[in-house]
C-alpha positions as CSV (number, residue, x, y, z in Angstrom):
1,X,-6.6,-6.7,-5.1
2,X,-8.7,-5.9,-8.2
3,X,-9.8,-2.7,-6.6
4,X,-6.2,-1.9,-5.2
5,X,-5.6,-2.0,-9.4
6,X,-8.1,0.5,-10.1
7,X,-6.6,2.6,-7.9
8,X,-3.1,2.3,-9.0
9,X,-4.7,3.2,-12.7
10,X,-6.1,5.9,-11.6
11,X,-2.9,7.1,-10.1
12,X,-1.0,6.3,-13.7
13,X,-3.9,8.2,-15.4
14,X,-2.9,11.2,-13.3
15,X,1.3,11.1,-13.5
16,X,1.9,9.3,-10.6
17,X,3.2,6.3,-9.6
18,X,1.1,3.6,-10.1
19,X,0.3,1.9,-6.7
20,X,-3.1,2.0,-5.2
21,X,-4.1,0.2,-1.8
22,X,-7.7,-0.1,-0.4
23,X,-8.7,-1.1,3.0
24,X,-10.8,-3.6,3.9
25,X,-13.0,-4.6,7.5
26,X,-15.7,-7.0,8.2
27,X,-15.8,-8.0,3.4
28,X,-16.7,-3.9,2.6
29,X,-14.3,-1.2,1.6
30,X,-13.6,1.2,4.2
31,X,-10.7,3.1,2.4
32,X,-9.3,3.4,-0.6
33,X,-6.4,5.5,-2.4
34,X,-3.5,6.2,-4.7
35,X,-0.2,7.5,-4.6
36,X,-1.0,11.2,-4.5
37,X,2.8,12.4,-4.1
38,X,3.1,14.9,-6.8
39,X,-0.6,16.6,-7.0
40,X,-0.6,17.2,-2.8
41,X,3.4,17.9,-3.2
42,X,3.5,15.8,-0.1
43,X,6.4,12.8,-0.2
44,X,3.8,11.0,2.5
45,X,1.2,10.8,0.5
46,X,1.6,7.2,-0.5
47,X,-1.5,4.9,-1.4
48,X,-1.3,3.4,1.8
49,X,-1.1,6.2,4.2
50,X,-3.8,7.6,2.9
51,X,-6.1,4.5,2.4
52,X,-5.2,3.8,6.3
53,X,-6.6,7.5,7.0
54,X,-9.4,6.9,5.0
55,X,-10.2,3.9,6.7
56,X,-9.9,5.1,10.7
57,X,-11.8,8.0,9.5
58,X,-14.4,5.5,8.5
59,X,-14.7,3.4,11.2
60,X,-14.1,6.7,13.7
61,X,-10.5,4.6,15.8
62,X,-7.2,4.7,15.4
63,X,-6.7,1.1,15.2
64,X,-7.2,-1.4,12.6
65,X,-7.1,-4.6,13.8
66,X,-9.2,-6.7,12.2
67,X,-8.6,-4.9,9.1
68,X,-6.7,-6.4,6.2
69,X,-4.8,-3.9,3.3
70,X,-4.4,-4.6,-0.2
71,X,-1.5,-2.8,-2.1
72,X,-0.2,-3.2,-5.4
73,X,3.1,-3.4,-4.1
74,X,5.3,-3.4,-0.7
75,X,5.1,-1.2,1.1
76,X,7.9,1.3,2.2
77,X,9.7,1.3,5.9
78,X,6.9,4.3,6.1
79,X,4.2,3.2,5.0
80,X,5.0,-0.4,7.0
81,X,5.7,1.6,9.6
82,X,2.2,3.2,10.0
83,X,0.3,-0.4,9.1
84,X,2.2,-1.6,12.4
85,X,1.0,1.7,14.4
86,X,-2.5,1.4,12.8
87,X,-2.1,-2.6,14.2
88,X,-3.5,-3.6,10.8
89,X,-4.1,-7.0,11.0
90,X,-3.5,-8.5,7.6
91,X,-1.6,-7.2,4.5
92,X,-2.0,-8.8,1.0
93,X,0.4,-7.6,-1.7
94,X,1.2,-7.6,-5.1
95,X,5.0,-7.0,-6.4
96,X,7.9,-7.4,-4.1
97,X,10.0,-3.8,-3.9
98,X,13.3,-4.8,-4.0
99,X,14.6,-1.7,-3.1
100,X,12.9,-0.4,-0.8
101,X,10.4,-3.0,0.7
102,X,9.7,-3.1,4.1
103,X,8.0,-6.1,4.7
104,X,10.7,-8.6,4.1
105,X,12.5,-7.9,0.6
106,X,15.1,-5.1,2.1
107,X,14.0,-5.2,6.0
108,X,11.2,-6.0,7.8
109,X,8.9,-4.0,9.7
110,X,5.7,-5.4,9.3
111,X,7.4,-8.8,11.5
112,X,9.8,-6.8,13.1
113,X,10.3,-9.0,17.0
114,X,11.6,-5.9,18.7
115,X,8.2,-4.0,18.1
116,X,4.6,-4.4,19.6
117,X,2.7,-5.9,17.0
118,X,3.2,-8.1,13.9
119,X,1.3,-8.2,10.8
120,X,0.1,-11.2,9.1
121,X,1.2,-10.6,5.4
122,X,0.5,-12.6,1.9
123,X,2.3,-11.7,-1.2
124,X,2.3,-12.0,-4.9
125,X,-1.8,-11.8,-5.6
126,X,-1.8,-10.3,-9.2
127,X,1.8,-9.7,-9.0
128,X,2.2,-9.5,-13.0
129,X,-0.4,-7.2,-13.2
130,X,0.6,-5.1,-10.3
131,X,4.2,-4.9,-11.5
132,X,3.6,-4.2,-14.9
133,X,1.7,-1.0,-14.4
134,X,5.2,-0.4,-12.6
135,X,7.6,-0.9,-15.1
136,X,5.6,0.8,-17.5
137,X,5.0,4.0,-15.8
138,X,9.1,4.1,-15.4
139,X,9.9,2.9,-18.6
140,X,7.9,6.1,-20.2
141,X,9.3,8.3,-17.4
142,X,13.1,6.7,-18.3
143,X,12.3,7.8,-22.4
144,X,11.0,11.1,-21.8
């Protein structure tokens, strides 16, 4: 999750929102990223989707399933949405998103019975740090 961190800094160093995610397979780092929204003008490009490209770029698949992602916070119904096509097998997070959370704060993807595979998830690993960087980026962006 420390790495996920460095990430999401490096997103709030650039003016965007602070949430980073890395991928990781067999204990090495085979993708890493932050939001990228506003420099690639691109509402997709969320830490996640593009750690999870990263990482099947890496290991030359389209699945991940003994891969586990760490994000700074929960991920969206997209974002959750790709970790279940990518069959990601674990996912480790920081802050819940209470408002748009897909993995079991507003619905439920990531578990979801009705689709073909389920991820394995874990919750609240540095969640005052991860959450922090949050409120602070928005509380600068509410001033301004």
């Amino acid at each position: 999750m420390q790495e996920a961190l460095k990430e999401a800094k490096s997103a709030l160093k650039e003016d965007e929102v602070p949430i980073g995610a890395v991928v990781v397979y067999k204990d090495k780092i085979i993708g890493r990223a932050h939001n990228q929204v506003e420099r690639l003008k691109d509402p997709t490009a969320h830490a996640e989707m593009l750690a999870i490209t990263c990482a099947t770029n890496s290991l030359n698949t389209k699945w991940l399933n003994d891969a586990s992602l760490y994000v700074t916070i929960e991920p969206c119904s997209m974002c959750a949405g790709a970790l279940v096509l990518a069959r990601i097998k674990n996912l480790i997070y920081g802050a819940d998103d209470p408002k748009s959370g897909a993995c079991g704060s507003v619905i439920n993807i990531a578990n979801n019975k009705i689709l073909n595979h389920r991820i394995h998830i874990k919750k609240g690993i540095l969640e005052k740090e991860c959450s922090s960087l949050l409120k602070e980026f928005f509380k600068k962006k509410r001033v301004s």
